[in-house]
SEKOL-631171 format. One record per residue: residue number from 1; residue in one letter; x, z negated, y of N, C-alpha, C in turn. Coordinates in steps of 0.001 Angstrom, whole numbers, plus 500000, padded with zeros to 6 digits. Atoms other than C-alpha are relative to their C-alpha. Example, Ala and Ser with C-alpha at 12.3 -4.5 7.8 and 13.67 -1.06 7.14 Angstrom:
2
num|residu|n.u|n.w|n.v|ca.u|ca.w|ca.v|c.u|c.w|c.v
1|a|500890|500000|498810|512300|492200|495500|500900|500000|501200
2|s|499180|500060|498810|513670|492860|498940|499230|499270|501090
END
This chain:
83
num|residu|n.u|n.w|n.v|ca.u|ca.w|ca.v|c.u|c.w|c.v
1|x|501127|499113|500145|387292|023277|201049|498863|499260|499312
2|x|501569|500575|500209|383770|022438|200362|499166|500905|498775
3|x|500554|499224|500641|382070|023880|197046|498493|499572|499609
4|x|501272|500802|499298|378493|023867|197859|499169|501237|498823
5|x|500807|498546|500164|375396|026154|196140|499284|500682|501547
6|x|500021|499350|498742|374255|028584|199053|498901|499257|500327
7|x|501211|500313|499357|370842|027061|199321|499950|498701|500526
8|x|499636|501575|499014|372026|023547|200600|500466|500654|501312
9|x|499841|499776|498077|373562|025656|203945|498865|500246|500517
10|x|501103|499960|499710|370042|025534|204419|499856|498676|501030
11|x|500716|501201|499641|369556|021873|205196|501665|499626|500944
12|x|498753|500344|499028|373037|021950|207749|499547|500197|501231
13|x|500539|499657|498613|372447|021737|211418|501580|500016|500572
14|x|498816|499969|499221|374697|021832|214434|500469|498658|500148
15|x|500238|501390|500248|374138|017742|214211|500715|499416|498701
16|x|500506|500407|501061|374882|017800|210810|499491|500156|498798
17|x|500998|500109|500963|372783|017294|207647|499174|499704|500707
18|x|501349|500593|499632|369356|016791|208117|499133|499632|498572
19|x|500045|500649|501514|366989|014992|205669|500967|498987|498975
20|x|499063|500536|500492|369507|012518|204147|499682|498608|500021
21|x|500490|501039|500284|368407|009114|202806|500840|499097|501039
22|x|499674|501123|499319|368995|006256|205424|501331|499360|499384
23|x|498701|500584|500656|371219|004739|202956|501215|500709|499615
24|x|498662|499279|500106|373815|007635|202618|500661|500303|500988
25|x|498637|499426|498577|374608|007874|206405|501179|499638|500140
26|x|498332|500355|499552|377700|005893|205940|501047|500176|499067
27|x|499186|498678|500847|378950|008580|203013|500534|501017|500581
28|x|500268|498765|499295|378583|010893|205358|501239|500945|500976
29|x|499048|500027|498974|381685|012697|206891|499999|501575|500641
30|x|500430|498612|498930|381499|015436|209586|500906|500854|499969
31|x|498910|499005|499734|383873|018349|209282|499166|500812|500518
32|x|500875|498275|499577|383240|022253|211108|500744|500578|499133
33|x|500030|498999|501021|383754|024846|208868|500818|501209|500909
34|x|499409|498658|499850|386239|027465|209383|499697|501160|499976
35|x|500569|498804|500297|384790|029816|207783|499454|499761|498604
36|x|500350|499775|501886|382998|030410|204178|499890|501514|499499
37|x|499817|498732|501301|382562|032503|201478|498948|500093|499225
38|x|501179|500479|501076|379182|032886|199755|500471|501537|498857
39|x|500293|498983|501042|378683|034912|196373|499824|501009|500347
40|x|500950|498601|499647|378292|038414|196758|499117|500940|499747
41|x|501148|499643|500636|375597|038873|194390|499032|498470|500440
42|x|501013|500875|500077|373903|035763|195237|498847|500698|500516
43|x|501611|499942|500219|369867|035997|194994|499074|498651|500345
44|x|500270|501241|499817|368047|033700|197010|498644|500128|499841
45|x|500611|500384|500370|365296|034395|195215|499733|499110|498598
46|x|499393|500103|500889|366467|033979|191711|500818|498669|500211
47|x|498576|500864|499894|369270|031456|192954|501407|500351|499016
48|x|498738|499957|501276|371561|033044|190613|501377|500765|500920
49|x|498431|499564|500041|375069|033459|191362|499700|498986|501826
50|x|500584|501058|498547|373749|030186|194363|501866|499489|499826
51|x|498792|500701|499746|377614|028986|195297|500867|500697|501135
52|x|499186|499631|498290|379356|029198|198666|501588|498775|499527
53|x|498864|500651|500084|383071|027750|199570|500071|500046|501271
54|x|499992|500408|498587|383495|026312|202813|501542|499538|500470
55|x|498524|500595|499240|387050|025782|204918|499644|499405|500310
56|x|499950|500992|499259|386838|022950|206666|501374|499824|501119
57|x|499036|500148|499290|388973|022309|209762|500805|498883|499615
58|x|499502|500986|500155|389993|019042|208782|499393|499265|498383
59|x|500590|500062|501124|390334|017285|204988|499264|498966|499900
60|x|501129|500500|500670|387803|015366|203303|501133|498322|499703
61|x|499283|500756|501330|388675|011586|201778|499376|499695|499254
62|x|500902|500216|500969|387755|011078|198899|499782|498489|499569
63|x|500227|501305|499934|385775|008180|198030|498945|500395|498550
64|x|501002|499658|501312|382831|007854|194993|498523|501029|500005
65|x|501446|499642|499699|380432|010203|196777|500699|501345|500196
66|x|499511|498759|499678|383079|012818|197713|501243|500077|498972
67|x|499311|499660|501495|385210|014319|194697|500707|501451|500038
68|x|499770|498220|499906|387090|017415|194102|499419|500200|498764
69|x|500681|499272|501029|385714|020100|191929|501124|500877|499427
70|x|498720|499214|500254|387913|022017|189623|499472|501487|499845
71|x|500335|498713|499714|387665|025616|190157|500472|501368|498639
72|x|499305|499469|501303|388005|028559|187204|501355|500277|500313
73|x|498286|498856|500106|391848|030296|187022|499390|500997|500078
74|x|499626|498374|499967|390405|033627|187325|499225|500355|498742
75|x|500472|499403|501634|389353|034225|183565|498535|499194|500146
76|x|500819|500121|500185|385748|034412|183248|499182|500469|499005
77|x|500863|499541|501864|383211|034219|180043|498421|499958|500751
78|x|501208|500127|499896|379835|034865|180445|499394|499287|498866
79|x|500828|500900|501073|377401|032220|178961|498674|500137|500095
80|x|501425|500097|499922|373871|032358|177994|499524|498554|500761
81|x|501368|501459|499575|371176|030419|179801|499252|500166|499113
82|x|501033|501040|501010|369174|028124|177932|499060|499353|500761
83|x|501153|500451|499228|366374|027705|180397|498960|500989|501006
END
């Protein structure tokens, strides 16, 4: 799975990414998406609560550009913003 903020499935094509520095095309690895999952309060004006989760048909390898992310357990604290 793919943990993305919602406003990057912006810059996805059927191709692809689009926009993407010359020098990262050979980071670059192509999965289709099963299906996702965006926030169900997300605000795309605001960007708040911006985070989607993407299946992927096929996995990822990881290399220094692609990483896993660790995800909460379930138990959530609300924290002030400081900006």
């Amino acid at each position: 799975m793919i943990l993305a903020g919602v406003h990057n499935l912006d810059h996805l094509t059927a191709d692809g990414v689009d926009d993407v520095p010359d020098e990262m095309y050979d980071n670059i690895q192509v999965r289709n998406a099963r299906s996702y999952y965006i926030h169900p309060e997300y605000n795309s004006i605001s960007d708040e609560h911006d985070i989607a989760v993407l299946e992927l048909d096929e996995p990822l390898t990881l290399t220094d550009y692609v990483q896993p992310a660790c995800l909460p357990d379930g138990v959530y604290k609300e924290v002030e913003r400081r900006w």
